[in-house]
C-alpha positions as CSV (number, residue, x, y, z in Angstrom):
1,X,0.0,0.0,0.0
2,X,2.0,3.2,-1.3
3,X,2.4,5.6,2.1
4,X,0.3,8.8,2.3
5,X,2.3,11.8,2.8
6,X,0.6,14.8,4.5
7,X,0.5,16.8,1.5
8,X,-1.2,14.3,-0.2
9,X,-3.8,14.4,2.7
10,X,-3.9,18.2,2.7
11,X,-4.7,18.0,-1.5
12,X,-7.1,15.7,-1.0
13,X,-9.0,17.4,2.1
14,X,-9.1,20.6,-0.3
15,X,-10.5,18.8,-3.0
16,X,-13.2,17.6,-0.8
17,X,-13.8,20.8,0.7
18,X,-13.8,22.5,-2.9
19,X,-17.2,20.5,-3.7
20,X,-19.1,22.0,-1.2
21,X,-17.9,25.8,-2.1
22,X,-20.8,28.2,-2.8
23,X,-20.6,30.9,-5.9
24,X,-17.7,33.2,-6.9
25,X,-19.3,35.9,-5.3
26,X,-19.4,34.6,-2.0
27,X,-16.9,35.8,0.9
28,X,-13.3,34.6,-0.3
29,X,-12.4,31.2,2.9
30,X,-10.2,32.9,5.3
31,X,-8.0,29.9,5.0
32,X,-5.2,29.7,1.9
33,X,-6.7,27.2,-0.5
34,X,-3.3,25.4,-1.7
35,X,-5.8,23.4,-4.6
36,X,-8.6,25.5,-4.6
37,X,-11.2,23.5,-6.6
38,X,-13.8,26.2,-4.7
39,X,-12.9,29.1,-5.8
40,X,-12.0,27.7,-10.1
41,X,-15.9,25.0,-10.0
42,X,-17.7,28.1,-8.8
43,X,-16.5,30.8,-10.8
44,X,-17.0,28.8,-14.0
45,X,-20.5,28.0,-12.5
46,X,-21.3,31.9,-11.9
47,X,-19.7,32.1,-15.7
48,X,-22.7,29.9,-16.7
49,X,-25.9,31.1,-15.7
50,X,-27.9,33.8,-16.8
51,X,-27.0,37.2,-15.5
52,X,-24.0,36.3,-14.3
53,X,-21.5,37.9,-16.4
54,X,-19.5,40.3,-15.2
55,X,-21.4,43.5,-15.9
56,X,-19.5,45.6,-18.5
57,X,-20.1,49.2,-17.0
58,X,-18.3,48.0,-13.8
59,X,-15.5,46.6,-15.3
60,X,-12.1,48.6,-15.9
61,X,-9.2,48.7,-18.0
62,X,-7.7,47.0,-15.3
63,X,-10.1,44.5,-14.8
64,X,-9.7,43.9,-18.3
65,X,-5.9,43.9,-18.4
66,X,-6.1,41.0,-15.4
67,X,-8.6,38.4,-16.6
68,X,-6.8,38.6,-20.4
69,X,-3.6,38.2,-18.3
70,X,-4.3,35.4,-15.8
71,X,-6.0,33.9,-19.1
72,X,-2.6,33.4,-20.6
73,X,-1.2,32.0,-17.7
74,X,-3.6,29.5,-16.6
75,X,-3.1,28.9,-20.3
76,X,0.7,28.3,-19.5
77,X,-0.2,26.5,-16.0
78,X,-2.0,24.0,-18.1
79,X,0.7,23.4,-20.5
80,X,3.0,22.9,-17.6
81,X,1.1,20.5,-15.6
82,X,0.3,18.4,-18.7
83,X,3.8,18.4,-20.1
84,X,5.0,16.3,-16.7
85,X,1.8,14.5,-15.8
86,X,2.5,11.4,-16.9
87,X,6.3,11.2,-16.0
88,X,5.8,12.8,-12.1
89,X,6.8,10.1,-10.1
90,X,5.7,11.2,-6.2
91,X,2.3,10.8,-5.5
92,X,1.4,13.5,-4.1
93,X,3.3,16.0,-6.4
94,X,0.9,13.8,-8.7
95,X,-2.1,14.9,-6.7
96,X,-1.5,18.7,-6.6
97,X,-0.5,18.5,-9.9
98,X,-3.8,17.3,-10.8
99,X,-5.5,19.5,-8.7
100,X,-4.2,22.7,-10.3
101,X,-4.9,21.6,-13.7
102,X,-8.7,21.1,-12.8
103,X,-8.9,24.4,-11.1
104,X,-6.9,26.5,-13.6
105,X,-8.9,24.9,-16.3
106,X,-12.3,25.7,-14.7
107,X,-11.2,29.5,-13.6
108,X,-9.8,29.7,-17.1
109,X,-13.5,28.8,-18.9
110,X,-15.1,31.2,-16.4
111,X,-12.3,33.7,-17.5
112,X,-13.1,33.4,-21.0
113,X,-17.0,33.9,-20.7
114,X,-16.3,36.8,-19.0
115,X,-14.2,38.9,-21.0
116,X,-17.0,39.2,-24.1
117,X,-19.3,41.3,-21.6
118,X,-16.2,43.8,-20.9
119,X,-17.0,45.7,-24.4
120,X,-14.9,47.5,-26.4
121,X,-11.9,47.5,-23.7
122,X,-11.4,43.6,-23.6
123,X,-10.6,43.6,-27.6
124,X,-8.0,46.7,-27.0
125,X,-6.4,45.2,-23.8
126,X,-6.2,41.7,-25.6
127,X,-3.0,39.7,-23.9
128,X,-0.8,36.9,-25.0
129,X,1.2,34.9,-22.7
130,X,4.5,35.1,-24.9
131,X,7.0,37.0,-24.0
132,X,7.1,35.9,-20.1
133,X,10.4,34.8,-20.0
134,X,8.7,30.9,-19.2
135,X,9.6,29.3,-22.0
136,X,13.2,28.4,-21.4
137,X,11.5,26.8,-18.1
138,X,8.9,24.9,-20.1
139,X,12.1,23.3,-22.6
140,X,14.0,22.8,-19.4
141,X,10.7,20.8,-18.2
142,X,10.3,18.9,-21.7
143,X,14.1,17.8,-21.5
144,X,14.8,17.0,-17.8
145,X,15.8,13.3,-17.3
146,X,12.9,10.8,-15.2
147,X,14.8,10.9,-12.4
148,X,14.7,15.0,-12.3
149,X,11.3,15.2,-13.4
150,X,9.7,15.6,-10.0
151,X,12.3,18.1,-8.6
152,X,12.4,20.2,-12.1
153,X,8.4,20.5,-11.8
154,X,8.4,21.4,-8.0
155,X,10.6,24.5,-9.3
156,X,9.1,25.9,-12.4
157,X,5.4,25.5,-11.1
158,X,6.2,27.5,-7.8
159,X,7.9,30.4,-10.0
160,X,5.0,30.3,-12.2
161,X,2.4,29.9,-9.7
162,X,4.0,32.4,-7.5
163,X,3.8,34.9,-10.3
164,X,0.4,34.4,-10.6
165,X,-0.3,35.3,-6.9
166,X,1.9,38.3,-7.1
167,X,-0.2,39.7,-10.1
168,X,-3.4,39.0,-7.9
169,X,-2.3,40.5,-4.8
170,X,-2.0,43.9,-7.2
171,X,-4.9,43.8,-8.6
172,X,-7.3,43.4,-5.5
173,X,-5.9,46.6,-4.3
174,X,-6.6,48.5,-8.3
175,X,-9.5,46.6,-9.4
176,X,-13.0,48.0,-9.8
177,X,-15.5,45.2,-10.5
178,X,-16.1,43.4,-7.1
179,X,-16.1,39.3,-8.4
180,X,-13.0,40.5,-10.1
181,X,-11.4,41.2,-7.2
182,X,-12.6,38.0,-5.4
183,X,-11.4,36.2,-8.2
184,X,-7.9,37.9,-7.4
185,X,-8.3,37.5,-4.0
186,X,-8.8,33.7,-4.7
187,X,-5.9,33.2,-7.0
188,X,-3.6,35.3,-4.5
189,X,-4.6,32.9,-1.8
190,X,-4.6,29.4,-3.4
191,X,-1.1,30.7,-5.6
192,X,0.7,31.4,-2.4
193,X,-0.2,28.2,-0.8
194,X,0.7,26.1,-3.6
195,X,4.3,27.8,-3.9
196,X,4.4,27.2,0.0
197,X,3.7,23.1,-0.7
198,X,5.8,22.6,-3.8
199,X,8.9,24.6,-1.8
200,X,7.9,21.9,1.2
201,X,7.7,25.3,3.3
202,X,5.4,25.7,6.4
């Protein structure tokens, strides 16, 4: 029977608890959220419904500028996590690893229905995740050795991922549009606890 580390506990209490999390607009969990399936499954739900689009006249450049951003890197996230999926080798690296793709792909659908109701300012602040200085980190990914794989992942995720919440953090303090900002809120939280796992940092 393969052992069960605490972070693999910790991923898959936070998966549990992500199930039972309410809509996008609720209060943001006052704990960090290291796979937060809560805060990605109910923003794509709120993305879903009638009348719950972001509502254009309360939406900034900013706003704008951070959804077409964190688009492109959940984008890259994605490409990250699937690049080493199938070669990660601990478990529970395995586990957050999977946990962080269904939550990045979810935020990134609810993302993505959002940014049509932002007008004319979502075309102008369109945003492509090239350029980021990540691509050296994706080849260094795509060429490291089985036995590296783990390690090399553990690195590149937390830079990325830690980017991520630093771009958040910024934008609950400049945004306008209120589930925005608890979208940032969410990312900053759930970004900063997965860097705090994949560095094996308390």
């Amino acid at each position: 029977m393969p052992r069960r580390t605490p972070l693999a506990s910790l991923v898959a209490a936070l998966l549990l608890t992500g199930a039972c999390a309410g809509s996008p607009t609720s209060s943001p969990s006052a704990l960090p959220q290291p796979a937060p399936a809560s805060p990605a499954g109910s923003a794509a739900a709120g993305s879903a419904g009638a009348g719950s689009s972001v509502e254009a006249d309360t939406m900034s450049g900013i706003d704008v500028v951070f959804l077409s951003t964190m688009v492109g890197h959940s984008e890259r996230t994605l490409q990250i996590v699937r690049l080493a999926r199938d070669r990660v080798r601990d478990e529970a690296l395995r586990t957050l690893a999977a946990a962080i793709e269904a939550t990045e792909a979810d935020e990134l659908a609810a993302m993505r229905g959002w940014l049509p109701t932002a007008g004319p300012a979502a075309s102008a602040a369109a945003h492509h995740h090239d350029g980021h200085g990540d691509d050296a980190a994706l080849d260094r990914l795509r060429t490291a050795p089985n036995a590296d794989v783990d390690r090399v992942l553990r690195e590149v995720l937390a830079d990325h991922q830690r980017s991520a919440a630093d771009l958040a953090r910024s934008q609950v303090g400049v945004g306008r549009d209120e589930r925005v900002r608890d979208l940032a809120r969410r990312i900053e939280q759930s970004r900063a606890a997965e860097v705090q796992l994949l560095r094996g940092t308390p």
